[in-house]
C-alpha atoms as a printed R data frame, in Angstrom:
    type eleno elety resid chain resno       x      y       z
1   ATOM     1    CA   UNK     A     1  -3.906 63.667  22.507
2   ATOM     2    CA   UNK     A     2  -3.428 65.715  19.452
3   ATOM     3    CA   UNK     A     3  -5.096 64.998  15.956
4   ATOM     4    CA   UNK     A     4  -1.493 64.978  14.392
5   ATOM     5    CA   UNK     A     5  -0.436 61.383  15.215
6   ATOM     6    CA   UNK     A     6  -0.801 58.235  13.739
7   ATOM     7    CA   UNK     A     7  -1.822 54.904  15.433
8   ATOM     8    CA   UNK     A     8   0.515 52.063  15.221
9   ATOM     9    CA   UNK     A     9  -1.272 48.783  16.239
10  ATOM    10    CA   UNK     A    10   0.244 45.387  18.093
11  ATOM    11    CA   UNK     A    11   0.747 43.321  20.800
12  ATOM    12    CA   UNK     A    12   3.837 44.680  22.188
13  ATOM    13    CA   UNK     A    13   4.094 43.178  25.465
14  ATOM    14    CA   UNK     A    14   2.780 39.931  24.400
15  ATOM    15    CA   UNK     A    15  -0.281 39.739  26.811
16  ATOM    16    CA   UNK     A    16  -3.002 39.021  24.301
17  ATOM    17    CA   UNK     A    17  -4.530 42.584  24.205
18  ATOM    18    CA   UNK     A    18  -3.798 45.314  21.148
19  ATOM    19    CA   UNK     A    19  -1.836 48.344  22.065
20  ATOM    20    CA   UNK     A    20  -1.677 51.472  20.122
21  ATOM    21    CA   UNK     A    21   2.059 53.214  19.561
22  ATOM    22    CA   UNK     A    22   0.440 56.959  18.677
23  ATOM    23    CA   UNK     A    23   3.423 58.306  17.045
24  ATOM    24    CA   UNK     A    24   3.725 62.177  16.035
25  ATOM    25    CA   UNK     A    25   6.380 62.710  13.303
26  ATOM    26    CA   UNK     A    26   9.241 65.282  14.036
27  ATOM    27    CA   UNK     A    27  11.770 66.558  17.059
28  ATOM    28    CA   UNK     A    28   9.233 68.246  18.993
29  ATOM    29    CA   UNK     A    29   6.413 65.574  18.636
30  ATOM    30    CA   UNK     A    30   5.311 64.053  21.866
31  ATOM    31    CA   UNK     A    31   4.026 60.339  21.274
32  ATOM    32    CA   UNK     A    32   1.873 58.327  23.671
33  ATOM    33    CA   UNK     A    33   1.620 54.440  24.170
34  ATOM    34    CA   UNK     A    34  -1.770 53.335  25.226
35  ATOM    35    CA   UNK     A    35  -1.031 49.683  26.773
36  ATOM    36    CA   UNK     A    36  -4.245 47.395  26.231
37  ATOM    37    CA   UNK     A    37  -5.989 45.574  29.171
38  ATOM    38    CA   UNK     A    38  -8.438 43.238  30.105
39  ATOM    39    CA   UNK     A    39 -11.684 44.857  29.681
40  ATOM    40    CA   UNK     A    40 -10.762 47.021  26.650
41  ATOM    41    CA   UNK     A    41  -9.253 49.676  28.910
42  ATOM    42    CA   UNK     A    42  -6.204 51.333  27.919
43  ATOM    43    CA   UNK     A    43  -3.289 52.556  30.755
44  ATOM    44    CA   UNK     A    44  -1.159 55.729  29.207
45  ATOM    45    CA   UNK     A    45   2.384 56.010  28.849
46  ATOM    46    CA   UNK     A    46   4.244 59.344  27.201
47  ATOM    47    CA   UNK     A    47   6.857 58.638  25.065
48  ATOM    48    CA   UNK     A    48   9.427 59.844  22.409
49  ATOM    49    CA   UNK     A    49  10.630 59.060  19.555
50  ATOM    50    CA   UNK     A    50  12.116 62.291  17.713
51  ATOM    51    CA   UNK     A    51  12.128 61.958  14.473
52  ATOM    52    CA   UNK     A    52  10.385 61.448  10.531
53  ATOM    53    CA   UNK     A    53   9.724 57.965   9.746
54  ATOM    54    CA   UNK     A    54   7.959 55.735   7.937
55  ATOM    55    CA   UNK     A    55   6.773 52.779  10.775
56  ATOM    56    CA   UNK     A    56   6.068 49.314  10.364
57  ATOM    57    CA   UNK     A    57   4.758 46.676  12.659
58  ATOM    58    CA   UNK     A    58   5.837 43.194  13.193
59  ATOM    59    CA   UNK     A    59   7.070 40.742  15.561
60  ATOM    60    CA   UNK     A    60  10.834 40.248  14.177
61  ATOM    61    CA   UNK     A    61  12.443 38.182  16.675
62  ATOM    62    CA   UNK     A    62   9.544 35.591  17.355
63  ATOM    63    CA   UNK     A    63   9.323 36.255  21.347
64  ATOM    64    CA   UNK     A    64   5.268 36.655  20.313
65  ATOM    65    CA   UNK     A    65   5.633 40.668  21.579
66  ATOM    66    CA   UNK     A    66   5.308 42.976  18.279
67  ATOM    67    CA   UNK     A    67   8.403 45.417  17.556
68  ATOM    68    CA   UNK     A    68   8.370 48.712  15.946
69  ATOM    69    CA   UNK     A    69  10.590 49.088  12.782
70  ATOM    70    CA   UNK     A    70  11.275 52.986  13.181
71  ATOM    71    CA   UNK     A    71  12.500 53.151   8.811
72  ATOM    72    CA   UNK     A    72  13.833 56.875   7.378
73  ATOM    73    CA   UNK     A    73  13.785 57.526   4.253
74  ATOM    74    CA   UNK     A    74  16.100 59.577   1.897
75  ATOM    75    CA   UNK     A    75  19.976 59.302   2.306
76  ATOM    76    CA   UNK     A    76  20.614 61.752   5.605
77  ATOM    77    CA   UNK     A    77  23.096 60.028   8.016
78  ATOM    78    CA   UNK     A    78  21.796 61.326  11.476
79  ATOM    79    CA   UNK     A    79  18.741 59.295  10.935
80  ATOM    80    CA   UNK     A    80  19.487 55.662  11.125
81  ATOM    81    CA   UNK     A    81  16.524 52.633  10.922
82  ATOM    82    CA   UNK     A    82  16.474 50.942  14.412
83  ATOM    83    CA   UNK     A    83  14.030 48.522  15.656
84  ATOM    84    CA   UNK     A    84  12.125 48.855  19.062
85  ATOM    85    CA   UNK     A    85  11.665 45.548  20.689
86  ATOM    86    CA   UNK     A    86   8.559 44.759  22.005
87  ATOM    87    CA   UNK     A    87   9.050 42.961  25.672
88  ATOM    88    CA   UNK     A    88   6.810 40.387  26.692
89  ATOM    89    CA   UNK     A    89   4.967 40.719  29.998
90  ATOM    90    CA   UNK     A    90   6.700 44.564  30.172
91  ATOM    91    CA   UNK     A    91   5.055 47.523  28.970
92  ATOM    92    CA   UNK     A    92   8.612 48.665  28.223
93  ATOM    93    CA   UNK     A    93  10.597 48.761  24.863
94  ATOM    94    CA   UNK     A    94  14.052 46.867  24.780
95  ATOM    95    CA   UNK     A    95  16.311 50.092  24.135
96  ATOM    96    CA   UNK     A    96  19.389 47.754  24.996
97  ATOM    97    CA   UNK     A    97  19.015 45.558  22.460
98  ATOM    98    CA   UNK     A    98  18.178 47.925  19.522
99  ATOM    99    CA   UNK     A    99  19.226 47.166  16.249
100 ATOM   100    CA   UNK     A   100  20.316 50.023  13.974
101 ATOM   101    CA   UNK     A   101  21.031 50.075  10.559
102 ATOM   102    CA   UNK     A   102  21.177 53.024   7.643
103 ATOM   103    CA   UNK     A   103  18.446 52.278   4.259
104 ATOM   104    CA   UNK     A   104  19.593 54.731   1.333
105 ATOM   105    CA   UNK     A   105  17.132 55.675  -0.558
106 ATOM   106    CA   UNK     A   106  13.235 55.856  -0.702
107 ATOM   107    CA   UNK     A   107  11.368 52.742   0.230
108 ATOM   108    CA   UNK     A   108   8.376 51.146   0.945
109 ATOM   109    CA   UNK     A   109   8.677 48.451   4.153
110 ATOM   110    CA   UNK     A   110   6.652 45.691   3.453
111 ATOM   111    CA   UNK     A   111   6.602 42.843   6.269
112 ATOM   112    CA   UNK     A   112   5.662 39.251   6.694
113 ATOM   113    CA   UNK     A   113   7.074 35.965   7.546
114 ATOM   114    CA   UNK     A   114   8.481 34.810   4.143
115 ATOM   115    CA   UNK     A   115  10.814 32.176   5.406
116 ATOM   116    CA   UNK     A   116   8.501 30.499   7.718
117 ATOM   117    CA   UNK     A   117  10.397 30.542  10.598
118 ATOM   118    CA   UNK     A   118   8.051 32.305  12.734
119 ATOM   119    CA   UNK     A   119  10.017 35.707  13.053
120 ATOM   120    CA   UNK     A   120   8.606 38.526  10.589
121 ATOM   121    CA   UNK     A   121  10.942 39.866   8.032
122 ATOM   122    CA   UNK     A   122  10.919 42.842   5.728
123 ATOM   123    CA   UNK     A   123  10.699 42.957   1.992
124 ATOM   124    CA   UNK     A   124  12.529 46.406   0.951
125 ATOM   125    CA   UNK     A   125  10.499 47.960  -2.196
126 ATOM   126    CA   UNK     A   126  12.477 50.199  -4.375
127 ATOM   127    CA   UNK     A   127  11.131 53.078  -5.854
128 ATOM   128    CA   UNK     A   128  12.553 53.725  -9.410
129 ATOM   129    CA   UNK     A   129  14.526 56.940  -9.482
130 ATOM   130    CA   UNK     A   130  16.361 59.025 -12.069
131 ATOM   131    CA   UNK     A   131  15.018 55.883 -14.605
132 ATOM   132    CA   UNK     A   132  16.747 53.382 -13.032
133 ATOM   133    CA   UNK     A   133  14.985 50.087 -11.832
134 ATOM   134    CA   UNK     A   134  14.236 49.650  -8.643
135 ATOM   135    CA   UNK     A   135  16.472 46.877  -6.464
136 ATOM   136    CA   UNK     A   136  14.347 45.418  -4.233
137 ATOM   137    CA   UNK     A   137  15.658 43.470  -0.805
138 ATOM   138    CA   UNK     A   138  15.024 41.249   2.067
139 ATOM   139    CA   UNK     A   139  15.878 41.612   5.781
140 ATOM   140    CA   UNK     A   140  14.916 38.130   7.268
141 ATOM   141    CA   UNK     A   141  13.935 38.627  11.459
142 ATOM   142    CA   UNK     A   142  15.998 36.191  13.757
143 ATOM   143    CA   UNK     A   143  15.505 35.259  17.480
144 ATOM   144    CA   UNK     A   144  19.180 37.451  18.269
145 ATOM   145    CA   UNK     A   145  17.704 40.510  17.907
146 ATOM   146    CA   UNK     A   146  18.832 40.844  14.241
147 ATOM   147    CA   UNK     A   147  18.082 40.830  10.692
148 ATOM   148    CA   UNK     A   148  20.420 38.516   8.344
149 ATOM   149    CA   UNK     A   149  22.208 39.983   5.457
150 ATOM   150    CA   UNK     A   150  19.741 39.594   2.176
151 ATOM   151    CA   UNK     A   151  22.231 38.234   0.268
152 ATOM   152    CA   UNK     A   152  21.885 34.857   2.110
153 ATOM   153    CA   UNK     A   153  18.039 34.472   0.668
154 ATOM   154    CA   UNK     A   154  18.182 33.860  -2.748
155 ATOM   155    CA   UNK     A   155  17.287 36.334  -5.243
156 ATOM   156    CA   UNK     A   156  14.959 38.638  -4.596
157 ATOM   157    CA   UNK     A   157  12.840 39.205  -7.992
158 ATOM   158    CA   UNK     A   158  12.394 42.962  -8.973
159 ATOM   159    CA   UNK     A   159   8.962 44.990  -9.554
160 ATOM   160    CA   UNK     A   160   8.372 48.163 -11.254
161 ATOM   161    CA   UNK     A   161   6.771 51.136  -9.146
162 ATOM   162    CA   UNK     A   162   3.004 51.474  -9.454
163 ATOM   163    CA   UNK     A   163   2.405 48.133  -7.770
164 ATOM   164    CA   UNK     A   164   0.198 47.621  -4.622
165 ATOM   165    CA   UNK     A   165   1.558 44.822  -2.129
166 ATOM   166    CA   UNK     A   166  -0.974 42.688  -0.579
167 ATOM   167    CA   UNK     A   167   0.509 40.370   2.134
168 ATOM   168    CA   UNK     A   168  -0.993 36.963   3.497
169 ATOM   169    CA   UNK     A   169  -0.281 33.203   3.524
170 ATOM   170    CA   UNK     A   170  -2.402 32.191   0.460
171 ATOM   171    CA   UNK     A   171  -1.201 28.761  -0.669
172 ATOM   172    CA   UNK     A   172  -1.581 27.546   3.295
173 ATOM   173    CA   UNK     A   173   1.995 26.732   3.904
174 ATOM   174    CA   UNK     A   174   4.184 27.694   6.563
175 ATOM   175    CA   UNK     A   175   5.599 31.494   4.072
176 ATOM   176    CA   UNK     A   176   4.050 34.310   3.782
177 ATOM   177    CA   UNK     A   177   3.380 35.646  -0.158
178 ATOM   178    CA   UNK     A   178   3.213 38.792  -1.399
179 ATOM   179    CA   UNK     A   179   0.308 39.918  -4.164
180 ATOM   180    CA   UNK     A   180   1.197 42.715  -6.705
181 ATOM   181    CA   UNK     A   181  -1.865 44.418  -7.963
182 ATOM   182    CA   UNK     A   182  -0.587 45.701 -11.110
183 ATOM   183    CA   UNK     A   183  -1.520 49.353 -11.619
184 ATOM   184    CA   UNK     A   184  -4.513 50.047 -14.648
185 ATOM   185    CA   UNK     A   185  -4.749 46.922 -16.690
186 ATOM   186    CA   UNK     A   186  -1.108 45.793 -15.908
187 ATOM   187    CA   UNK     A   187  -0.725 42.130 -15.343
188 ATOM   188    CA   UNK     A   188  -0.798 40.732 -11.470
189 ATOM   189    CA   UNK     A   189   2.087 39.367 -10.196
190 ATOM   190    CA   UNK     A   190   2.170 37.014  -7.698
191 ATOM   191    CA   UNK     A   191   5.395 35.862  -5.311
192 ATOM   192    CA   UNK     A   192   5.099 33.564  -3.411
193 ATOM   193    CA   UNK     A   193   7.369 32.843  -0.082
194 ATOM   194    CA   UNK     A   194   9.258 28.885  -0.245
195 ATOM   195    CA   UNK     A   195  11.472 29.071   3.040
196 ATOM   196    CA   UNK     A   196  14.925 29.874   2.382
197 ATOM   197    CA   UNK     A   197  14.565 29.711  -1.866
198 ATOM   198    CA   UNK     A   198  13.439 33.244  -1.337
199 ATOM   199    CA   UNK     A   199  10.469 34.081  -3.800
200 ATOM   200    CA   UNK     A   200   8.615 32.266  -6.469
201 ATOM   201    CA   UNK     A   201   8.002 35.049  -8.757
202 ATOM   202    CA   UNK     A   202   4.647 33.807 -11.020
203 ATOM   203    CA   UNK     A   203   2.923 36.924 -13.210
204 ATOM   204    CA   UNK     A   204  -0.763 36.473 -14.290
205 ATOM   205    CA   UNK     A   205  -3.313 38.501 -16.332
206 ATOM   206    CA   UNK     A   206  -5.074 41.473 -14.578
207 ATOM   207    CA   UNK     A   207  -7.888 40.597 -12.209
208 ATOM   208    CA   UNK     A   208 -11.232 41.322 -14.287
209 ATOM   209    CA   UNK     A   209 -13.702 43.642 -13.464
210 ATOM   210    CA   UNK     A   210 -15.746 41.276 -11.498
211 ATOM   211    CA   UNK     A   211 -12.909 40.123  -9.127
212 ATOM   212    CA   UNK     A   212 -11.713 43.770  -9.226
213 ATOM   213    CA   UNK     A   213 -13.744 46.773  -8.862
214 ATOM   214    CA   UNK     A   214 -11.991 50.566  -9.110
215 ATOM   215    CA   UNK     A   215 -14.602 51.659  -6.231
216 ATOM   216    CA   UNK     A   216 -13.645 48.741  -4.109
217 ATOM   217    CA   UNK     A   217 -10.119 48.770  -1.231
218 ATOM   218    CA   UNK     A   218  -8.534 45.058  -0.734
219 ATOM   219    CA   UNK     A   219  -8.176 43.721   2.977
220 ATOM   220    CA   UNK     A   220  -6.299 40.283   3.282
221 ATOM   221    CA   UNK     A   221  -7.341 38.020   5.832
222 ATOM   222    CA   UNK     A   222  -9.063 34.385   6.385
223 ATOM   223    CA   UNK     A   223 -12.441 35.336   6.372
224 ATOM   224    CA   UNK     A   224 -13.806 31.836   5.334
225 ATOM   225    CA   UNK     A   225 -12.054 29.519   7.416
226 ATOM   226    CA   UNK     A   226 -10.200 27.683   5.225
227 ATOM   227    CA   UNK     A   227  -7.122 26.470   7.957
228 ATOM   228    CA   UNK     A   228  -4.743 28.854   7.757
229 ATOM   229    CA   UNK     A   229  -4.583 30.413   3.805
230 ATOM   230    CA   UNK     A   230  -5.353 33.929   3.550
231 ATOM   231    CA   UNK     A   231  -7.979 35.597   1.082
232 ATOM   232    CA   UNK     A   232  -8.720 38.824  -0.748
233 ATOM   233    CA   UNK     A   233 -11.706 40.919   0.443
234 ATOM   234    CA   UNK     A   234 -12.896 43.246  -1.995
235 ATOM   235    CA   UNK     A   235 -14.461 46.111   0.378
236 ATOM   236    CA   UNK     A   236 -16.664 48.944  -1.284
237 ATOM   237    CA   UNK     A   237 -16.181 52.143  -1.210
238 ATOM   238    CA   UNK     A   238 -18.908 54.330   0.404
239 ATOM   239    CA   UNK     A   239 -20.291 57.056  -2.023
């Protein structure tokens, strides 16, 4: 395996063990799937893929096997988005049921379950360009091997660039919620996910310096056992 791949983790055949998608951007990449086992052994597939794009993990159709949102950015029309299904009890990608759909522009994929309903979706983050805001979308997962037009969600509240998303249940409820830290000593935003009202858009002061530390990285995660509400770990940086 080459040094020039990247490792895309998740359960993709929905048998409890992590499997790693290494992808290698471009036409003549080859990519390998190493398909996790009992014992942490891995059994090796080759694959292809054939292309530049920006990943993203998540299980979008709720059948508990993660997919792999295959996203392209810029405008060029023989590179669509399509969706690799994840097959449970298969180490095999659903290629019949791919879902393919063309993003314009530059984004950034963010994904979580922000309608509750147990199938992940993807929040679309705009980039601003040419000094025009940024308009900022949802694709809500469903069980049909689909995502649902955003328009049906509510209104999606826009963010200017510079933001960093952190994404984790942190009110406990059945929606995911996306954290903005704002960039320098720009206010936080938070928006938080209320089923099919789309977001709750609520902006705070900056984190201070104790909460937030420039050498430190955020992980989200429920480190403290607290049911099932997410926290912030502030990691340090090695020197």
């Amino acid at each position: 395996m080459t040094l020039d791949r990247s490792p895309l983790v998740g359960d993709y055949d929905a048998n409890g063990f992590s499997d790693i998608f290494w992808y290698g951007p471009g036409v003549d990449a080859s990519d390998e799937v190493w398909w996790g086992t009992d014992g942490g052994n891995f059994e090796v597939e080759d694959d292809s893929v054939r292309g530049f794009y920006r990943p993203a993990i998540g299980d979008f159709n709720g059948d508990d096997a993660d997919d792999v949102l295959w996203y392209a950015p810029g405008d060029e029309d023989d590179q669509k988005e399509r969706v690799w299904w994840g097959t449970p009890g298969k180490r095999t990608f659903d290629s019949t049921g791919i879902y393919e759909r063309q993003v314009s522009g530059s984004y950034v994929p963010v994904v979580g379950d922000f309608d509750g309903d147990c199938c992940m979706d993807i929040l679309w983050l705009g980039s601003a360009e040419d000094g025009e805001d940024p308009t900022d979308v949802v694709w809500l997962g469903g069980s049909d091997l689909t995502f649902s037009d955003e328009s049906t969600w509510g209104k999606t509240p826009q963010l200017m660039p510079g933001y960093a998303p952190l994404v984790g249940n942190f009110d406990g409820d059945c929606c995911d919620d996306v954290f903005f830290l704002g960039p320098g000593r720009r206010a936080d935003v938070q928006w938080w996910g209320s089923g099919n009202d789309g977001f709750v858009r609520i902006a705070g002061p900056a984190l201070n310096a104790g909460q937030r530390l420039s050498d430190t990285a955020p992980v989200t995660g429920n480190f403290i056992g607290r049911g099932n509400r997410a926290e912030i770990l502030w990691v340090r940086r090695p020197n």
